[in-house]
C-alpha distance (Angstrom), angle and dihedral (degrees) to the residues before:
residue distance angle dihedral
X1 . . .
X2 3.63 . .
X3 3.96 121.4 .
X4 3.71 128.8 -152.2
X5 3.50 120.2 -125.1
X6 3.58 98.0 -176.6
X7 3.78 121.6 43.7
X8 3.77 130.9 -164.8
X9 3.88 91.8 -155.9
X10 4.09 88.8 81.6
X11 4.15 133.1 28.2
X12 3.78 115.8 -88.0
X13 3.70 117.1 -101.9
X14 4.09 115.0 -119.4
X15 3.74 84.5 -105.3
X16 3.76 103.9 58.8
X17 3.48 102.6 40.4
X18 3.60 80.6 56.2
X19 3.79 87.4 51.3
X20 3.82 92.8 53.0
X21 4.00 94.4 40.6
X22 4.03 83.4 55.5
X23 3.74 87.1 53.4
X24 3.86 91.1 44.7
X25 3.61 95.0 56.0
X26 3.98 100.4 44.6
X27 3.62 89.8 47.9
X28 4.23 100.5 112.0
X29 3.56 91.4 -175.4
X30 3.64 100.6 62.2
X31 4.03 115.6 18.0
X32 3.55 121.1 -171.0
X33 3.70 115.3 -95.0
X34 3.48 117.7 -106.8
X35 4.02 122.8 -121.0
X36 3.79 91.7 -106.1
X37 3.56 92.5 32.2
X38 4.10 83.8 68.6
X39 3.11 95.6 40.2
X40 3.78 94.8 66.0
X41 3.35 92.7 50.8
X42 4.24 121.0 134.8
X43 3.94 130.2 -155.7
X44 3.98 103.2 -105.3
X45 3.81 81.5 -107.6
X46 3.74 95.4 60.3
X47 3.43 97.1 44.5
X48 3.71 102.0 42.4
X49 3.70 95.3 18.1
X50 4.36 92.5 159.0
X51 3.75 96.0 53.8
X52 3.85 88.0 36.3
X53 3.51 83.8 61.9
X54 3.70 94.2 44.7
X55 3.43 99.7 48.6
X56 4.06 87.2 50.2
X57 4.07 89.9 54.1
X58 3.70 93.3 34.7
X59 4.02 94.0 48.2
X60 3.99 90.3 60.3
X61 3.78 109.4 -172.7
X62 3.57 126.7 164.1
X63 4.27 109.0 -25.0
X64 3.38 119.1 -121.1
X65 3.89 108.3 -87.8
X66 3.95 115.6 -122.4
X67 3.92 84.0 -139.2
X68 3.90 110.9 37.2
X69 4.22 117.6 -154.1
X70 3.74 108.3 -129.0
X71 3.57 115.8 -135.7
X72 3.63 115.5 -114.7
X73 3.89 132.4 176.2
X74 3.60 116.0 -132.3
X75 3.81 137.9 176.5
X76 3.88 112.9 -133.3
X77 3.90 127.1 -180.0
X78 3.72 99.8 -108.1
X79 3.56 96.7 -119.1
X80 4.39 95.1 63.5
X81 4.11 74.3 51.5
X82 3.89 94.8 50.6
X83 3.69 90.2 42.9
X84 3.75 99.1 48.9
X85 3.97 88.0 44.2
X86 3.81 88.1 47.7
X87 3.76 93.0 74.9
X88 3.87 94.7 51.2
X89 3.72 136.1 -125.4
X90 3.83 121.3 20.0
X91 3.94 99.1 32.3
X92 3.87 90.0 131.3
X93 4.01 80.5 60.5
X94 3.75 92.2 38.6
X95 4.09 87.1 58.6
X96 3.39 92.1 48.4
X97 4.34 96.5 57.5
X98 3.29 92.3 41.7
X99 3.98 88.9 52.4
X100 3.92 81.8 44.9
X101 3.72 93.2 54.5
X102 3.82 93.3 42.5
X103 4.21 94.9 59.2
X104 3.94 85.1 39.5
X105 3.53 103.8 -100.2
């Protein structure tokens, strides 16, 4: 079993966050950035903008809907809830056709 020496439930003492900044700094792997190292820093987008753009393309997901739904928040008695979640998957998009079918569309 592993133990935790540090713990985010109370404040480091003095002493260990000197401990960890130690660690910090003799890490060779991963230095700390400089102030005008951060300071020249680019959004992934700017700095790569091609394979940004690639990786947006390439990555898919849902495509943009010709007719967006707008999200709304509305109360419900929580037994139309239970009953539309009842039947499974797709009772947000249940609600919605039988709201279409109620205004006549």
């Amino acid at each position: 079993m592993m133990t935790i020496k540090y713990s985010s439930k109370r404040p480091l003492t003095p002493k260990e966050e000197a401990e960890i900044q130690k660690m910090i700094a003799s890490d060779p792997d991963n230095p700390e950035l400089t102030e005008e190292q951060i300071a020249g820093l680019k959004p992934f987008s700017e700095a790569l903008p091609e394979l940004a753009e690639s990786i947006r393309k390439n990555l898919g997901g849902r495509p943009k809907s010709d007719n967006p739904k707008v999200a709304v928040s509305i109360r419900l008695d929580p037994e139309v809830v239970d009953a539309f979640k009842a039947k499974g998957e797709g009772w947000q998009s249940r609600i919605n056709e039988t709201l279409r079918k109620a205004v006549g569309l």
